[in-house]
LUMNULO-919011 format. One record per residue (C-alpha): x, y, z; residue number from 0; residue in one letter. Coordinates in pm, whole numbers, padded with zeros to 5 digits, always signed. Example, Ala and Ser with C-alpha at 12.3 -4.5 7.8 and 13.67 -1.06 7.14 Angstrom:
BEGIN
(atom (+01230 -00450 +00780) 0 "a") (atom (+01367 -00106 +00714) 1 "s") 
//
This chain:
BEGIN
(atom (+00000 +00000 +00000) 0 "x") (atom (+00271 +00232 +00106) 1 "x") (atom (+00627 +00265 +00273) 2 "x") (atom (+00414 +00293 +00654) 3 "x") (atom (+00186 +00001 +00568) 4 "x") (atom (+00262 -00219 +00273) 5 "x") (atom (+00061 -00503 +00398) 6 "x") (atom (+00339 -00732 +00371) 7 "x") (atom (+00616 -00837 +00583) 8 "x") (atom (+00909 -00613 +00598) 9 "x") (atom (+01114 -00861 +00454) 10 "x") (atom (+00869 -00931 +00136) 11 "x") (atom (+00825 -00546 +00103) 12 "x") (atom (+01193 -00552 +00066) 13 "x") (atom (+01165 -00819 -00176) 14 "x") (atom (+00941 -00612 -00355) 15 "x") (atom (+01136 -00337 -00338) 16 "x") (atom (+01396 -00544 -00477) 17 "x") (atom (+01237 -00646 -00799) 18 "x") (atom (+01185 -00277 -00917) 19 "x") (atom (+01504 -00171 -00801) 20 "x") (atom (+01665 -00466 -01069) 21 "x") (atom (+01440 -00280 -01340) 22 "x") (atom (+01575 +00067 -01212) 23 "x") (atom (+01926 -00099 -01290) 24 "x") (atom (+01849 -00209 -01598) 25 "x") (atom (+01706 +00138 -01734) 26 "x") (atom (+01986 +00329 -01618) 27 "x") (atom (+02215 +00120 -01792) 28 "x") (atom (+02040 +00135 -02088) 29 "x") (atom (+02077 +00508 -02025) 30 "x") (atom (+02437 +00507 -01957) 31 "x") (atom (+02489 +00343 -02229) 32 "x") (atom (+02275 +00514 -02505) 33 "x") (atom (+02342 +00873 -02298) 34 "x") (atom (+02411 +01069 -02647) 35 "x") (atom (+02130 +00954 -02832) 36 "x") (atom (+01892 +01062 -02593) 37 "x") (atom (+01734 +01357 -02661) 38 "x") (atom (+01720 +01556 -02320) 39 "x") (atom (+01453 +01805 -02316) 40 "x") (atom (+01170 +01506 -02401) 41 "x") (atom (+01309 +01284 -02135) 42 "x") (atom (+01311 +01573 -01901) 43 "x") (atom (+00953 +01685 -01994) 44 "x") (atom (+00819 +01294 -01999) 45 "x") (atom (+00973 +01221 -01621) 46 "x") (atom (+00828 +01516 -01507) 47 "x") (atom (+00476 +01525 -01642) 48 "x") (atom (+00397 +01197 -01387) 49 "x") (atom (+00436 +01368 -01112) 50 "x") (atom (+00337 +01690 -01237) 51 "x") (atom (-00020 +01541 -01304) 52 "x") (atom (+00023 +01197 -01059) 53 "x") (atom (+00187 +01326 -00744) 54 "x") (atom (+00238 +01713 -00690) 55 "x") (atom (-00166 +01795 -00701) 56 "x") (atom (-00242 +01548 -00407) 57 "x") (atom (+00066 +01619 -00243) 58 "x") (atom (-00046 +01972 -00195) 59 "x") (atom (-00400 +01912 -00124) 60 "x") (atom (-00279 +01653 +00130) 61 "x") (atom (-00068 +01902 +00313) 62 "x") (atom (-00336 +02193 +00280) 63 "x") (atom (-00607 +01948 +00410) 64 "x") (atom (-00403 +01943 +00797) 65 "x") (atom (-00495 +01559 +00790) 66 "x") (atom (-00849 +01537 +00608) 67 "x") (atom (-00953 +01316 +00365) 68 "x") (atom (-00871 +01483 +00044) 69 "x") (atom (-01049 +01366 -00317) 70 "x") (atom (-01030 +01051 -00430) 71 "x") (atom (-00979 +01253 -00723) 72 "x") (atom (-00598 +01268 -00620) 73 "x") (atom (-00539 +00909 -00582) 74 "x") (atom (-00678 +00829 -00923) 75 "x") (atom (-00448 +01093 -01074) 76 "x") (atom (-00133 +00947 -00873) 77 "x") (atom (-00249 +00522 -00970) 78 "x") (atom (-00280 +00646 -01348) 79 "x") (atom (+00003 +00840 -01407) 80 "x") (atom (+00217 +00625 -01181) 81 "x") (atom (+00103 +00276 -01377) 82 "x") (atom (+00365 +00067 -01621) 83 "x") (atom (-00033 +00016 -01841) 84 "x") (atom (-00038 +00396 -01877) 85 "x") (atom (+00320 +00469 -01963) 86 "x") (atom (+00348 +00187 -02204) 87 "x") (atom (+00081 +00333 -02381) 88 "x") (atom (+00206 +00675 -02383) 89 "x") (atom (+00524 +00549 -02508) 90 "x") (atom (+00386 +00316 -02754) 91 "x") (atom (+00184 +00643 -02884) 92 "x") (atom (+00513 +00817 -02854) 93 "x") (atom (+00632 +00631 -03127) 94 "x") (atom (+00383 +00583 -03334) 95 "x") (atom (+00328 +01000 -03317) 96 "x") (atom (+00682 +01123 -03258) 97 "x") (atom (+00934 +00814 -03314) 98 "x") (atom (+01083 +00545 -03108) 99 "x") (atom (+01350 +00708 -02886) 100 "x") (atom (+01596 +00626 -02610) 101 "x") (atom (+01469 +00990 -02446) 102 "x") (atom (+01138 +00696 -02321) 103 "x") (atom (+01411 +00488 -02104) 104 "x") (atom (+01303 +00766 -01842) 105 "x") (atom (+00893 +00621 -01799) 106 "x") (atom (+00991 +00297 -01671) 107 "x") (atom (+01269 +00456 -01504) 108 "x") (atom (+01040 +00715 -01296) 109 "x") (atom (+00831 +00441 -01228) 110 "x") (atom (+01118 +00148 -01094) 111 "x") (atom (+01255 +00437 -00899) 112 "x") (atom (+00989 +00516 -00746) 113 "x") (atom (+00869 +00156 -00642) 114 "x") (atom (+01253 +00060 -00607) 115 "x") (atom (+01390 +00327 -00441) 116 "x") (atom (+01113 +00532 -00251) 117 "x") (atom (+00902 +00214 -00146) 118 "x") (atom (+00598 +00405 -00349) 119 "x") (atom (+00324 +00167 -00480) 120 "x") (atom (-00032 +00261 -00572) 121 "x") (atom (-00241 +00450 -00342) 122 "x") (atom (-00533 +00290 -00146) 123 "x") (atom (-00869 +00531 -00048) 124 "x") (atom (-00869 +00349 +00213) 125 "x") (atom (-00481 +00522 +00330) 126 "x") (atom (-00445 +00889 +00395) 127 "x") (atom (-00232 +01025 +00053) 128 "x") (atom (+00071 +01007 +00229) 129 "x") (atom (+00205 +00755 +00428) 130 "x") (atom (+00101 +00744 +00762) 131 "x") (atom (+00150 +00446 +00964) 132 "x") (atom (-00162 +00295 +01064) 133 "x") (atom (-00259 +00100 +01345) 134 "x") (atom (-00399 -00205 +01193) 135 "x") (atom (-00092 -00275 +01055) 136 "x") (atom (+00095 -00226 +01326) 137 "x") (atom (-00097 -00493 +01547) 138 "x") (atom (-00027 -00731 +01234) 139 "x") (atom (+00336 -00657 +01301) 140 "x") (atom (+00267 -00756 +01664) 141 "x") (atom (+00068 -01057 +01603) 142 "x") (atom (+00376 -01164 +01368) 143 "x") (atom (+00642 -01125 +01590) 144 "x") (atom (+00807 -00867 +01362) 145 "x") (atom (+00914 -00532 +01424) 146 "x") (atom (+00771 -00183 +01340) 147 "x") (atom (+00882 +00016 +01058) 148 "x") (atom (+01051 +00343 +01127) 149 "x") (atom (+00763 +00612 +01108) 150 "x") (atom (+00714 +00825 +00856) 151 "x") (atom (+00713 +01207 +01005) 152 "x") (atom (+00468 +01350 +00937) 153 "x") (atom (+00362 +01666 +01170) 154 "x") (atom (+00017 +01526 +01208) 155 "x") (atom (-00142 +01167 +01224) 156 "x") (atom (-00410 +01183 +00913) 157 "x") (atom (-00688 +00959 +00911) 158 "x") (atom (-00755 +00675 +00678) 159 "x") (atom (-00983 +00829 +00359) 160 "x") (atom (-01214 +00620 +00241) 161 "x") (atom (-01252 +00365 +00466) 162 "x") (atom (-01597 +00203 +00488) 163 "x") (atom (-01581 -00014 +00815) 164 "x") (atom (-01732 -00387 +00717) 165 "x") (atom (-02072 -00470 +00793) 166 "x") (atom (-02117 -00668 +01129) 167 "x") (atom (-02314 -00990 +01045) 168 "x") (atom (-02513 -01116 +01323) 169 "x") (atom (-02461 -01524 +01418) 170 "x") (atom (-02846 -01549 +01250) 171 "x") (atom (-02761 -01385 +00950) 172 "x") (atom (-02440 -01631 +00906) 173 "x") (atom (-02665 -01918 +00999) 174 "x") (atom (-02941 -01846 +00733) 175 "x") (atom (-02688 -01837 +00486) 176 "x") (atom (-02563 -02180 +00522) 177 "x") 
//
């Protein structure tokens, strides 16, 4: 879900990690290597425009909202821009419209670094927009035997958006089912 609650184990969250971070290798040496026949000022303007359009909006509505919910609207924005889908297809248009170019190593590696290096995945409504660690996850940790993550640090505690607690089902209602 996110670097304070992935919903995994530390250690498979590392895992992960691990597997974008092998990706995030790959791209930059593929970018290393072909570093003259990029053309700069698309690969600037195409790692940019994810977070331009993904990240910065909700980032700022998250910090102006002192710890509200913010839109779901946000998190949308953030899971399309930040998808491999959605950048495959923008760089399969890319080519098709412009021209296949090593200046499109940079989509896949925005995205590995991001996942690899930051520990960012898509965003849950359920999860405030920025990681927050959240006690549910926490007593998993507990009932695991594993330790806490370092916290985040953020100045204040936000509270889960979205979340719709589950229905309580009565013993009668479970009985009439069966």
């Amino acid at each position: 879900m996110d670097q304070a609650n992935p919903f995994e184990t530390p250690r498979t969250y590392s895992l992960h990690r691990a597997e974008y971070l092998v990706g995030l290798a790959v791209t930059t040496g593929l970018i290393v290597a072909h570093f003259g026949e990029i053309r700069w000022w698309p690969a600037i303007a195409l790692f940019l425009y994810i977070d331009l359009i993904g990240y910065i909006p909700g980032a700022i509505a998250f910090k102006r909202s002192g710890g509200q919910p913010i839109s779901k609207t946000y998190y949308v924005l953030y899971n399309v821009m930040h998808s491999l889908i959605t950048q495959g297809a923008v760089a399969a248009l890319w080519c098709w419209l412009v021209k296949p170019e090593w200046a499109l190593l940079v989509l896949p590696f925005h995205l590995f670094g991001d996942r690899g290096l930051f520990g960012n995945f898509m965003k849950s409504f359920a999860l405030p927009f920025e990681p927050v660690r959240q006690s549910g996850y926490l007593r998993l940790l507990d009932d695991l035997g594993l330790a806490h993550p370092k916290p985040v640090g953020h100045a204040v505690e936000p509270t889960p958006v979205g979340h719709v607690p589950a229905p309580r089902v009565r013993q009668e209602q479970r009985e009439a089912v069966r």
